[in-house]
C-alpha angles and dihedrals in degrees: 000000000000113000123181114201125198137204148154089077108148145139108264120171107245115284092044132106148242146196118213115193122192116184116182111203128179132078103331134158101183144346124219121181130010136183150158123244136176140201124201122200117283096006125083128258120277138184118263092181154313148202147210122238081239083058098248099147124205116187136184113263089246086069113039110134093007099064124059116179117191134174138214108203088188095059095034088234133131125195138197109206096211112199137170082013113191127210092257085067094075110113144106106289114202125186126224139200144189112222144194094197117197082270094066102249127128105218132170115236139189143203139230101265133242130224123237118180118181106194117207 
């Protein structure tokens, strides 16, 4: 069993910041790919961004110098560094890995969520 647990959801007035934490836990071998993604309502969920185990980011052009996303493979985390956040920000943020698990399957798993709302 593979869980990914999210935090660091809030409300913050535009121009604020958050950090948003994400720790899978269960039996796990490696983890490939992680990334943050984010669904408003009445639009479909995109990528924010994303990153290799080796470190190599990718992030969604509406981020892009606002957003940093860093990993700890010891610790099995990822995080997403919001900064100057807007109010068109405000969404559920999941969080997604790619994971070997101890059978030997490379699934793709995702967490609970966790609301950020940016007031203007």
């Amino acid at each position: 069993q593979v869980q990914l647990v999210e935090s660091g959801g809030g409300l913050v007035q535009a121009g604020g910041s958050l950090r948003l934490s994400c720790a899978a836990s269960g039996r796990i071998l490696r983890i490939n790919t992680m990334g943050w993604y984010r669904q408003a309502p009445g639009k479909q969920r995109e990528l924010v961004a994303s990153i290799t185990r080796g470190g190599n980011t990718n992030y969604a052009d509406s981020v892009k110098g606002r957003f940093t996303i860093s990993r700890d493979n010891a610790k099995n985390t990822v995080y997403v560094q919001t900064n100057s956040l807007k109010p068109e920000d405000t969404a559920v943020y999941y969080c997604n890995a790619e994971i070997l698990g101890s059978n030997v399957v490379v699934s793709d798993y995702w967490g609970q969520g966790t609301q950020v709302t940016v007031s203007s």
